[in-house]
C-alpha positions in Angstrom: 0.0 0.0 0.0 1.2 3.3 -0.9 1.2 5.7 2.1 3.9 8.5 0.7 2.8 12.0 1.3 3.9 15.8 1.8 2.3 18.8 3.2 1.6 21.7 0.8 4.1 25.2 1.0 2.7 26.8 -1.7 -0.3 27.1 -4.6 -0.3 29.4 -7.5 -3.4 28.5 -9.6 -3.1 24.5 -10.6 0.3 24.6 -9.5 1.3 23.6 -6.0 4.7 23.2 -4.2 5.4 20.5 -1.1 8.6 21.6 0.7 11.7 18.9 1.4 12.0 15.2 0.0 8.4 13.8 -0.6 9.6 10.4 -2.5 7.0 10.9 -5.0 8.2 10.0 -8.2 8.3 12.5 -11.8 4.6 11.9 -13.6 3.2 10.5 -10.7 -0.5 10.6 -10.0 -1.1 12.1 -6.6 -4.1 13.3 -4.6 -4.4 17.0 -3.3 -6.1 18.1 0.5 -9.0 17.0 1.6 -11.2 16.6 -1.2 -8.9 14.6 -2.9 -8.4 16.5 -5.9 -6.5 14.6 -9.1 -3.1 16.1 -10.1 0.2 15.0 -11.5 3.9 15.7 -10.2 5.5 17.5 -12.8 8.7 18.7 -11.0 11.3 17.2 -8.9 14.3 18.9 -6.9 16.2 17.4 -3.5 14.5 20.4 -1.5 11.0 20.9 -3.1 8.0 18.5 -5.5 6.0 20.8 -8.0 2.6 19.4 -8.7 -0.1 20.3 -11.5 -3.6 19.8 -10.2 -6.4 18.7 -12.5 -9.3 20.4 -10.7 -10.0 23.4 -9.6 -7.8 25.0 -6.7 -9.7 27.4 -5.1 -10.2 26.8 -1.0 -7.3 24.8 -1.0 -4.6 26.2 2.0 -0.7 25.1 2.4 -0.6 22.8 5.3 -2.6 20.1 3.9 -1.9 16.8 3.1 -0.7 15.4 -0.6 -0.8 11.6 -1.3 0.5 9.5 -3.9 -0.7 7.4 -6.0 1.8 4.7 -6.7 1.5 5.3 -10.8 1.6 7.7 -13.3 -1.8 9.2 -15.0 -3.2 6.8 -16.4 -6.9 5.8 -18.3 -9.0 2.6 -17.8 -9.7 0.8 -21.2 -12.6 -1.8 -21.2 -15.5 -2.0 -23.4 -17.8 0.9 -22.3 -15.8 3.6 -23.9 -17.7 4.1 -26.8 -20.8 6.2 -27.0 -19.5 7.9 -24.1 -18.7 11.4 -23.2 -15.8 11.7 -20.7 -14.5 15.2 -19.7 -10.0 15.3 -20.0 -8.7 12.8 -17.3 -11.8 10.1 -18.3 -14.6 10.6 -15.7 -17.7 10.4 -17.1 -20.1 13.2 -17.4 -23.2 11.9 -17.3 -22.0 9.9 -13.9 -20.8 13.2 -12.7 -24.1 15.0 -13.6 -26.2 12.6 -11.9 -23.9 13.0 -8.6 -23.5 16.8 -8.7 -25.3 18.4 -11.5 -24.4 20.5 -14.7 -20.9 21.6 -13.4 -18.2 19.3 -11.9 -17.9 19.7 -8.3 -14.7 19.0 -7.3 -12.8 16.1 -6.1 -15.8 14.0 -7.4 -15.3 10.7 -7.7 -16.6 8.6 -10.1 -15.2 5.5 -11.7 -14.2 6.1 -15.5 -16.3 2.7 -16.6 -19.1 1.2 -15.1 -17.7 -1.8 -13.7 -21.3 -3.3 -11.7 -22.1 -3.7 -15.8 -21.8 -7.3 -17.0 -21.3 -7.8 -20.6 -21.6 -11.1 -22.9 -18.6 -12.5 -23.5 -17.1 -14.9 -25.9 -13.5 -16.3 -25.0 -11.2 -17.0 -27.5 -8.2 -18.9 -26.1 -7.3 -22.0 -24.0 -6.1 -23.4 -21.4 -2.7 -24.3 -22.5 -2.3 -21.6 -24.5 0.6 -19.3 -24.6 -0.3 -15.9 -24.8 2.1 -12.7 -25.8 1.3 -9.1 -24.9 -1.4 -7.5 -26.7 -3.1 -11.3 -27.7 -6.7 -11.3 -28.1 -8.3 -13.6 -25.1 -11.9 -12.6 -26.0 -14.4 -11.1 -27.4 -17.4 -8.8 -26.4 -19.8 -6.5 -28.5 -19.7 -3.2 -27.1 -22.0 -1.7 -29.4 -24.1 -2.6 -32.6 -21.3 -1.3 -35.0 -18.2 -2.3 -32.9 -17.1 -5.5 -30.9 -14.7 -4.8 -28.4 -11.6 -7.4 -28.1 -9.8 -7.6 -24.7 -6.2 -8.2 -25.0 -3.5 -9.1 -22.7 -1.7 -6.2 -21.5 1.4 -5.2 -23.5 4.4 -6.0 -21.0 2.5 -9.5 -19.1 3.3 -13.1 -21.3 2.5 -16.9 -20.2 0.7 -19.5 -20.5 -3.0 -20.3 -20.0 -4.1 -22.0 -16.9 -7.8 -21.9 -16.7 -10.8 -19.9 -18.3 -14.0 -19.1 -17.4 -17.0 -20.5 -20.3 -18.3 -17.8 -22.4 -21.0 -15.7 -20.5 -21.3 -12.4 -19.5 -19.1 -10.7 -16.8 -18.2 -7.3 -15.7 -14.6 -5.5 -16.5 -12.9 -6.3 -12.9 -13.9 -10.2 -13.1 -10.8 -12.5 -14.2 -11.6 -13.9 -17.3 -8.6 -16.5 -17.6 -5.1 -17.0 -15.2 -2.0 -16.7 -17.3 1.6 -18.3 -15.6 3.9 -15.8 -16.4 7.5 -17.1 -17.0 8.5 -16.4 -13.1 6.1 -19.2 -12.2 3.6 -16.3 -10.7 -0.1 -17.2 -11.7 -2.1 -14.0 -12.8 -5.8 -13.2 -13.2 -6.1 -10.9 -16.4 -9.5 -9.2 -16.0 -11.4 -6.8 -19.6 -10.0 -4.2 -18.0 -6.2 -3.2 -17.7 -4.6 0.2 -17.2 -2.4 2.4 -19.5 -0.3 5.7 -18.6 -1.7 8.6 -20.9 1.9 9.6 -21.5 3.2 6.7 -22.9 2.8 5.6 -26.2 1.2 1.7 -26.4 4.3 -0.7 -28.3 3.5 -1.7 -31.3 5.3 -4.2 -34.4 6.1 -2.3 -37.2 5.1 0.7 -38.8 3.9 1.3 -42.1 4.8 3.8 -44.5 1.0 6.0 -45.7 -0.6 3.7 -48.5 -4.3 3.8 -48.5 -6.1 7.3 -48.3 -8.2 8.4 -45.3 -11.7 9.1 -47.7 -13.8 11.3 -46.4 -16.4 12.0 -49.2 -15.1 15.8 -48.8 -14.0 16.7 -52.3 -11.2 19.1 -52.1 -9.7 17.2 -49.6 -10.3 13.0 -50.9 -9.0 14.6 -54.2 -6.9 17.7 -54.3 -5.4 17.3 -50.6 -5.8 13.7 -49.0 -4.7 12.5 -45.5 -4.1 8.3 -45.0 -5.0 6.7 -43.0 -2.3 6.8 -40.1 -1.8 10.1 -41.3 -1.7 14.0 -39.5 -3.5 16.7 -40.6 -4.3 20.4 -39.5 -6.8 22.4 -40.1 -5.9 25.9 -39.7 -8.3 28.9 -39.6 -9.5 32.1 -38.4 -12.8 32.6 -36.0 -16.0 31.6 -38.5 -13.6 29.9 -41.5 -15.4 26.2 -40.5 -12.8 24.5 -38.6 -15.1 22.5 -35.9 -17.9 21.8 -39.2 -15.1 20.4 -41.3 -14.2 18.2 -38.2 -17.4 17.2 -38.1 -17.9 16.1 -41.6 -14.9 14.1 -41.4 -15.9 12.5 -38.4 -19.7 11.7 -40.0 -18.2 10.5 -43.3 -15.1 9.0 -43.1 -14.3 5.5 -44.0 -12.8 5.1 -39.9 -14.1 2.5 -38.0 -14.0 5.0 -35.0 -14.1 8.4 -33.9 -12.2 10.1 -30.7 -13.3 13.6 -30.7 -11.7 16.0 -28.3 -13.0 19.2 -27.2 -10.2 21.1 -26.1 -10.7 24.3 -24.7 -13.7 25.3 -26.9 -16.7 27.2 -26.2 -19.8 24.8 -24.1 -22.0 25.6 -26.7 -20.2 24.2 -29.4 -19.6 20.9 -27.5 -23.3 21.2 -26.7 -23.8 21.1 -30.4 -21.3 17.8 -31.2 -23.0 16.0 -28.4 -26.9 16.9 -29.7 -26.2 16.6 -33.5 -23.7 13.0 -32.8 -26.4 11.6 -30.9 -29.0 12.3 -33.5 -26.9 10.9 -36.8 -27.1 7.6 -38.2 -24.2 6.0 -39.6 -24.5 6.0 -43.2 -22.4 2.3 -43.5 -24.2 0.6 -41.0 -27.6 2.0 -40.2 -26.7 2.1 -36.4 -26.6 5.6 -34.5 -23.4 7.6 -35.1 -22.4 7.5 -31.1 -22.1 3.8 -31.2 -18.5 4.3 -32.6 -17.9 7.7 -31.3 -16.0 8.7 -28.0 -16.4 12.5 -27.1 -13.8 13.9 -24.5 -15.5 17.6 -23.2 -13.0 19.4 -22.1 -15.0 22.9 -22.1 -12.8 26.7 -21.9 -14.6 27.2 -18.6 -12.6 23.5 -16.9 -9.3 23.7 -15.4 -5.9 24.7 -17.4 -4.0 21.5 -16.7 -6.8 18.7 -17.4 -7.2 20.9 -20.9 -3.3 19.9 -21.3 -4.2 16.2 -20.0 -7.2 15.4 -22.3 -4.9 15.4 -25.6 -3.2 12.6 -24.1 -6.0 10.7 -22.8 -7.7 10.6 -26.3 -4.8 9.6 -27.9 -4.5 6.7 -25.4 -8.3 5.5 -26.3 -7.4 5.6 -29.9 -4.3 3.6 -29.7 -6.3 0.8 -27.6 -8.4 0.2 -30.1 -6.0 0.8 -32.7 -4.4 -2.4 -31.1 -7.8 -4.7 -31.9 -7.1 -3.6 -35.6 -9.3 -0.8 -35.9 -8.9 2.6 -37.8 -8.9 5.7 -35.8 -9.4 9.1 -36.4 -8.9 11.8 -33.5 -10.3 15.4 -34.0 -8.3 17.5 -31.6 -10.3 20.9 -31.5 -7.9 22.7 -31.3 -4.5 22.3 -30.3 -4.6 26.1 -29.7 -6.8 26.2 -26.6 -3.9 23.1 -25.7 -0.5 25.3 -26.8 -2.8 28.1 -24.2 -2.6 25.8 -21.1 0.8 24.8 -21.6 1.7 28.4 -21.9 -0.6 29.3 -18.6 1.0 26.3 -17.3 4.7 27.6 -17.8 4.2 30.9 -16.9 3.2 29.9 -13.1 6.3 28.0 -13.1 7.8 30.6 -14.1 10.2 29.0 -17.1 11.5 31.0 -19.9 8.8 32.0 -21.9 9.9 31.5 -26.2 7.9 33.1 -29.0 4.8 35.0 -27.7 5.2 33.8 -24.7 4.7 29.8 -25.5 7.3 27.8 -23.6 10.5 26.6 -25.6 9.4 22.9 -25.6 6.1 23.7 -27.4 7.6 22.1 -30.3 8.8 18.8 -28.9 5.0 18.6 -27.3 3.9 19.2 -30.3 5.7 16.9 -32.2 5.0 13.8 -29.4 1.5 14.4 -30.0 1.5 14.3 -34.0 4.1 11.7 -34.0 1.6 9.0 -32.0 0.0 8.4 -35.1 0.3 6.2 -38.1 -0.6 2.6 -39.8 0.9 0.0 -37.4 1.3 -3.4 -37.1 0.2 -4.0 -33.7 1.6 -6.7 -31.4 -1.2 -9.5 -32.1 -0.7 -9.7 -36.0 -3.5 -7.2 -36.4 -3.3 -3.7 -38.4 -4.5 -0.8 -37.5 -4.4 3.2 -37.7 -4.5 5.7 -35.8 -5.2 9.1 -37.8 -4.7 12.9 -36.2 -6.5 15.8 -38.0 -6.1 19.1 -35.5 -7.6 22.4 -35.9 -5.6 25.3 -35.1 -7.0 28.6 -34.4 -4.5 31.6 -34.8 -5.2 35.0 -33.3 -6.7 36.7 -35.9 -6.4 34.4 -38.4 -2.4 34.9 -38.7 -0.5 31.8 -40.1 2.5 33.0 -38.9 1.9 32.6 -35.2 4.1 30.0 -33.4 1.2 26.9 -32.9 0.4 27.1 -36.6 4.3 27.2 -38.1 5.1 24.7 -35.5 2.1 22.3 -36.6 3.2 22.9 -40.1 6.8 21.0 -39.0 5.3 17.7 -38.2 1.7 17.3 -39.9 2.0 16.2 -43.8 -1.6 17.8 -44.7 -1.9 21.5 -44.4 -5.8 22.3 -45.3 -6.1 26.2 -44.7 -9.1 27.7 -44.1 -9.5 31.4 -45.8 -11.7 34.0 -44.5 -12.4 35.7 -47.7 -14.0 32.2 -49.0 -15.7 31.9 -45.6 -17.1 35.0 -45.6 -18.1 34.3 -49.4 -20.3 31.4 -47.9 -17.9 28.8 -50.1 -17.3 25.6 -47.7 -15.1 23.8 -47.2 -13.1 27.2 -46.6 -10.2 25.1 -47.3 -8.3 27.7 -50.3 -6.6 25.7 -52.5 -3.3 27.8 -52.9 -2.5 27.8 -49.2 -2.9 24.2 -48.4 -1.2 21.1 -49.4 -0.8 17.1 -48.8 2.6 15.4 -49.1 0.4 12.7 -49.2 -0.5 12.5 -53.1 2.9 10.5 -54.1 2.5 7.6 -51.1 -1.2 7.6 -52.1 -1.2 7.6 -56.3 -0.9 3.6 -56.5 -4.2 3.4 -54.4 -5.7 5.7 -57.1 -5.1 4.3 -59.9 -6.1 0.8 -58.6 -8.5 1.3 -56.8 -10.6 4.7 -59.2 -8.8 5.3 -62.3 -5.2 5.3 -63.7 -6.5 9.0 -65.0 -7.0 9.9 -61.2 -4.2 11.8 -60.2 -3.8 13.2 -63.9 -7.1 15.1 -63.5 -6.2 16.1 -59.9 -3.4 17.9 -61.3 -4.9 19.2 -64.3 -7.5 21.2 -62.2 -5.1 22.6 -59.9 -2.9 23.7 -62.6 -6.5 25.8 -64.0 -6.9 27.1 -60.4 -3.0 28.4 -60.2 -3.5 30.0 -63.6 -6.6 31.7 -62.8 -5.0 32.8 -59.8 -2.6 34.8 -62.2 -4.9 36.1 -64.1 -7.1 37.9 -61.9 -4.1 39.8 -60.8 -4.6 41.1 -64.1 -7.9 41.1 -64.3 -7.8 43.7 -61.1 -5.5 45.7 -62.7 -7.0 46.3 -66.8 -10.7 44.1 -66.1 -11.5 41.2 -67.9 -12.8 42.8 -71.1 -9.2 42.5 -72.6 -8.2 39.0 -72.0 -8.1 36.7 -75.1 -10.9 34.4 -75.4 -8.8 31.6 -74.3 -7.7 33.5 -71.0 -11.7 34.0 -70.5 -12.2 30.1 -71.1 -9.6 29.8 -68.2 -11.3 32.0 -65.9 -15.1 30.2 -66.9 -13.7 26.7 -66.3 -11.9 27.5 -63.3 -15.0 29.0 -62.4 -16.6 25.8 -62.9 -14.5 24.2 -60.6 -14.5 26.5 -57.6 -18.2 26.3 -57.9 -19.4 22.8 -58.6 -16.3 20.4 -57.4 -14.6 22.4 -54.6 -17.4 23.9 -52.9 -19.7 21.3 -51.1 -23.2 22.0 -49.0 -23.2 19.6 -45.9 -27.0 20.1 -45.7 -28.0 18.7 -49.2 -28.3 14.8 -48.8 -26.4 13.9 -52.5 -24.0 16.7 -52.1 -22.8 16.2 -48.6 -20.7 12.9 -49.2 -19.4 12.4 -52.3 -18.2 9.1 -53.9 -14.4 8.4 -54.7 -16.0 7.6 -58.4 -18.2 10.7 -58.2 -15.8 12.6 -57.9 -13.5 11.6 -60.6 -17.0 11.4 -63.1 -17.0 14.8 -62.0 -13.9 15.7 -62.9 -14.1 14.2 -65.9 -16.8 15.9 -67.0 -15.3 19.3 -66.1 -12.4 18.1 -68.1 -13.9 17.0 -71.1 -15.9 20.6 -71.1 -12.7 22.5 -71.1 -11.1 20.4 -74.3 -14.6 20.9 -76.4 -14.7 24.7 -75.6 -11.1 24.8 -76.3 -11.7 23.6 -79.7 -14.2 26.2 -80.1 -12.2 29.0 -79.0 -9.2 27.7 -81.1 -11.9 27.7 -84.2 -12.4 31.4 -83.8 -15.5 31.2 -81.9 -16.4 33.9 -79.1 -16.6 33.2 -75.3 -19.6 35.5 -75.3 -21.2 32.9 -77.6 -20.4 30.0 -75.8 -21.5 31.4 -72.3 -24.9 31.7 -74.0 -25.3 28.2 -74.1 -25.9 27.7 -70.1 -23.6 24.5 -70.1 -21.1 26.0 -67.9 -23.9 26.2 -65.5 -25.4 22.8 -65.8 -21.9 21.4 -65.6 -21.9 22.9 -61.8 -25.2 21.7 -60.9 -23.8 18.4 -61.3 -23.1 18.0 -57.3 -26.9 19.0 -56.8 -28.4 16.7 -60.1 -27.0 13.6 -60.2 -28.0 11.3 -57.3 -25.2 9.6 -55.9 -26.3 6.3 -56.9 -27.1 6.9 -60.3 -23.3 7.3 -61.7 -24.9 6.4 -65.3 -26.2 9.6 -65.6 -22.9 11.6 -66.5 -22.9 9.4 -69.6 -26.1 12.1 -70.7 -24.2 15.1 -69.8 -21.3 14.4 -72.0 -23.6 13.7 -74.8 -24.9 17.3 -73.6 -21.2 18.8 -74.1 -21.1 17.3 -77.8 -24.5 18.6 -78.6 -23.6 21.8 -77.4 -20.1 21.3 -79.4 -22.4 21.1 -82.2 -25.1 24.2 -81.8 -21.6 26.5 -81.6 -20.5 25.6 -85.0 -23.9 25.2 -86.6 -24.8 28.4 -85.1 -21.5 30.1 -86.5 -20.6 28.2 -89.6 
């Protein structure tokens, strides 16, 4: 039993001091006065232990009594996670609310699963069995869309003694007793416990192959993340950043969702929880929660568990990355996160950097983004585990340290632009200020798996959108009146694609996921409107004539007209462009 403790000598905020050798040891859990509030030891000198508290300090005086834990911060994974909302060092908040209302009181107690809950089970292994770490001893279905498979913890091996028949049993109850190589017999429970800090072992990681799709179009096909892959999403106040999260996290092809509030407003959380629990998911029928886990870490909730709740959803995702699943974590936003570290630093008074961020902003950073990727995990399985963060700079400024740091270690750089927000075209994302390094890794999967044109047309369109992007420098300078007919072709096509392939309404049912082969078709079709009205304008014949003709705006309907399963359709609208091909030069000849 762990009976270490120290008296407090100081507080400043979440930050407390204990005077003279305590024995606790660095990233230990501890628990503060009376109420027996949470916090972590995040200092250590002969004379004096500094500790971070995860609750709020206030009423707290020096004198009282500090007592460790025994371990570091950790999170309990059993089935039960999903469709559950856990605030940032997993206590849940519905438990909470039914114990002390809206707000968190503190130095509640609750325990992070239910574990009076029994749950079917189906064992997998045994006896006489030899088991590694991170071996799959049995199963359980944790929700309609997701079964949940307990495994062995990571750094425990031996050999199968006895195991209870299938049935159904809560997360404490031993399920089967391993005899580890020491001859020790151990009961391994659902349940086992993992340091947020830590990253879980894995086998091998892979290098990014197979595209995260997310039925967006400007990012599945002008800027695409894979799966195992980091993203950011960068963006002024009002540019779209939480809705673009959330239209990755409806539509993409992961099998789960961690989605962590960080520091933002209630009412936006208010609005995930309320519009996740009404969505069904569109691969399985089943409600959108059932493979969803929603960390609420609100603005109003203490610095350091703001700092903690990265970490703890990161650890979620990489447990059930280990059954073989494909995760993707929204971290919203990693600015409210880069704020608590800097509050953080500040009251322990380090050497502020840039703006006033500490100097190890960047290695945080980095640990965070580099936790994810495709891995072989330690059973034989594969799995992902996929970071897209939003960053929100102080008045919109890309140059502000979070943002240029994020750029160093994220490969996908979508860039939200005020101007397009403000011009109601979403996906803000503006396609000259973002990129994916991405596309090479991921061409191979293209042209297998859509067309070997794919990544041809992807190009093609973006080379339209840089040279429109010349020309309306002219264009502001002398109008458009002078250009050549073929400049005005440029501008009407790229036009074309602004309007009816990169801008996407999340409210219209065909519109708001899109089809890898949709949007290729749709592509096409763009293309193959550019070469015919090429050839016209090579012929001599006028834009003003050809804008006559409306096609240009029946091309962008497309998104709206053509159902998403009726892909046999875009055969009509290129018999449309020839017909129209025709009218020109009957109409000129």
């Amino acid at each position: 039993m762990v009976n270490r403790t120290g008296k407090i000598y100081g507080i400043n905020g979440p930050v407390i001091y204990l005077k003279g050798n305590t024995g606790f040891a660095m990233s230990e859990m501890v628990y503060v006065g009376g109420e027996r509030l949470v916090g972590e030891v995040i200092a250590l000198d002969k004379d004096r232990t500094t500790i971070q508290v995860y609750e709020e300090t206030s009423g707290l005086r020096p004198g009282e009594t500090v007592e460790a834990s025994g371990g570091p911060v950790s999170v309990l994974l059993a089935p039960g996670i999903l469709d559950n909302i856990f605030d940032g060092i997993e206590r849940p908040l519905e438990k909470i609310s039914e114990s002390g209302g809206a707000f968190i009181t503190k130095g509640v107690s609750v325990d992070s699963l239910d574990e009076m809950k029994r749950w079917e089970t189906h064992i997998t292994v045994r006896e006489g069995d030899y088991l590694h770490g991170g071996d799959i001893f049995a199963e359980v279905p944790e929700t309609r869309a997701i079964v949940h498979k307990c495994m062995v913890p990571p750094d425990l091996e031996g050999t199968v003694v006895s195991v209870v028949p299938d049935g159904s049993y809560t997360i404490t109850e031993p399920l089967l007793t391993l005899r580890t190589g020491s001859g020790e017999e151990r009961g391994i429970p659902m349940a086992q416990r993992w340091p947020i800090r830590k990253a879980r072992p894995v086998s091998q990681r892979f290098a990014a192959s197979v595209p995260l799709v997310t039925g967006q179009r400007i990012i599945d096909t002008m800027f695409p993340i894979a799966k195992g892959g980091t993203a950011a999403i960068p963006g002024g106040f009002g540019t779209g950043k939480t809705m673009t999260q959330h239209q990755i996290a409806k539509w993409s092809d992961a099998d789960i969702i961690i989605y962590i509030g960080c520091g933002e407003r209630g009412n936006e959380m208010t609005q995930v929880l309320e519009e996740f629990g009404e969505l069904t998911d569109p691969r399985t029928g089943n409600p959108l929660m059932d493979r969803t886990t929603l960390i609420a870490n609100t603005s109003n909730m203490p610095v350091a568990a703001r700092e903690a709740s990265i970490y703890t959803g990161l650890t979620l995702a990489e447990y059930y990355r280990d059954m073989g699943y494909d995760v993707a974590i929204m971290a919203d936003s990693t600015s409210r996160w880069a704020e608590a570290l800097r509050e953080l630093s500040g009251r322990l008074e380090e050497m502020p950097a840039e703006e006033g961020f500490p100097a190890y902003l960047a290695s945080r950073l980095s640990a965070f983004y580099e936790r994810a990727g495709m891995m072989h995990n330690l059973n034989g399985t594969d799995g992902s585990v996929s970071i897209i963060g939003a960053v929100s700079p102080q008045g919109g400024d890309f140059s502000e340290p979070v943002t240029q740091n994020t750029k160093r270690f994220v490969r996908c750089f979508w860039g939200l632009d005020k101007s397009l927000a403000y011009a109601r075209h979403f996906p803000a994302i503006h396609w000259l200020s973002s990129y994916s390094e991405y596309l090479t890794d991921l061409a191979p999967w293209y042209q297998d798996n859509v067309s070997p044109k794919f990544i041809d047309y992807r190009n093609r369109l973006m080379a339209l959108l840089n040279q429109e992007s010349s020309l309306l420098e002219i264009v502001k300078l002398i109008g458009s009146d002078v250009l050549p007919d073929d400049q005005k072709l440029i501008l009407e096509i790229a036009r074309v694609i602004r309007l009816g392939f990169l801008q996407q309404n999340a409210f219209h049912k065909d519109d708001t996921c899109v089809s890898m082969e949709k949007q290729f078709l749709m592509m096409d079709t763009i293309l193959y409107l550019y070469k015919q009205a090429r050839a016209l304008v090579t012929m001599g014949h006028p834009m003003s004539v050809l804008k006559s003709e409306n096609i240009f705006e029946r091309v962008i309907a497309i998104k709206y007209d053509v159902p998403n399963d009726r892909l046999e359709m875009f055969a009509q609208y290129r018999r449309d462009i020839d017909s129209f091909y025709q009218r020109v030069l009957e109409k000129n000849a």
